[in-house]
N, C-alpha and C positions, 0 to 999 in steps of 0.2 A: 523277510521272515518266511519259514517253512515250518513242514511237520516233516519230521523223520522218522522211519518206523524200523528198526531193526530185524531184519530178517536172518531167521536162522541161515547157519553154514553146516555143512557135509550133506552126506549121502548124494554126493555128487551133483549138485546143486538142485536136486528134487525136492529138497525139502524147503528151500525159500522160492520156488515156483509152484509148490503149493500154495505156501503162505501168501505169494503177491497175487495169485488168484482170488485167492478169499477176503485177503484186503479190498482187492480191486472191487469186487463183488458188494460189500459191505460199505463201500463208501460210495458206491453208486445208489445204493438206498437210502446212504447218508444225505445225498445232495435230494435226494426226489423228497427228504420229508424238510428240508430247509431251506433247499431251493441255492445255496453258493455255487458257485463256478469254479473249478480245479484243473488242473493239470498235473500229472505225475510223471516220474522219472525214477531211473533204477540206476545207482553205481556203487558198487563193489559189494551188495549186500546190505544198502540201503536200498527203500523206498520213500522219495520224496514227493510232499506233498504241496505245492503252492497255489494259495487262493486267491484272486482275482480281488477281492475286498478283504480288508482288513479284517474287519469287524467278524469276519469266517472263526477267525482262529479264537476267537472268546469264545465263540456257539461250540466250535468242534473239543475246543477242550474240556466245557461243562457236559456235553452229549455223545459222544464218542460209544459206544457201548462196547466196544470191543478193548479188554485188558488184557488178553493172552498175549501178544507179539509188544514188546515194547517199543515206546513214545514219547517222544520230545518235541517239544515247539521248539526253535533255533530262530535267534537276531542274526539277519544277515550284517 
């Protein structure tokens, strides 16, 4: 199981290297106020998200606060 977040395309990829900063940025406060453990990876204009405990992906998709970039949880 992951979270996938779709990162914008063009402007020569400046625009989802903003985004994957802000994400990045945003879920590093996400973890300090619930405390999960993560790992991320970036391919072709995804950013994925995998949590170390299951139970991460019920908390992150009730609290998530960020809806501008879109979001899916994925069955691997």
């Amino acid at each position: 199981m992951h979270v996938e977040f779709k990162l914008p395309s063009g402007a020569g990829g400046q625009a989802a290297l903003y985004s994957c900063s802000m994400l990045n940025r945003e879920l590093a406060r996400w973890q300090d106020l619930y405390g999960f453990e993560y790992t991320t990876h970036i391919t072709y204009y995804k950013l994925t998200v995998e949590f170390t405990d299951e139970h991460a992906y019920t908390w992150f998709a009730l609290s998530w606060p960020q809806t501008q970039i879109r979001w899916q949880i994925c069955d691997d």
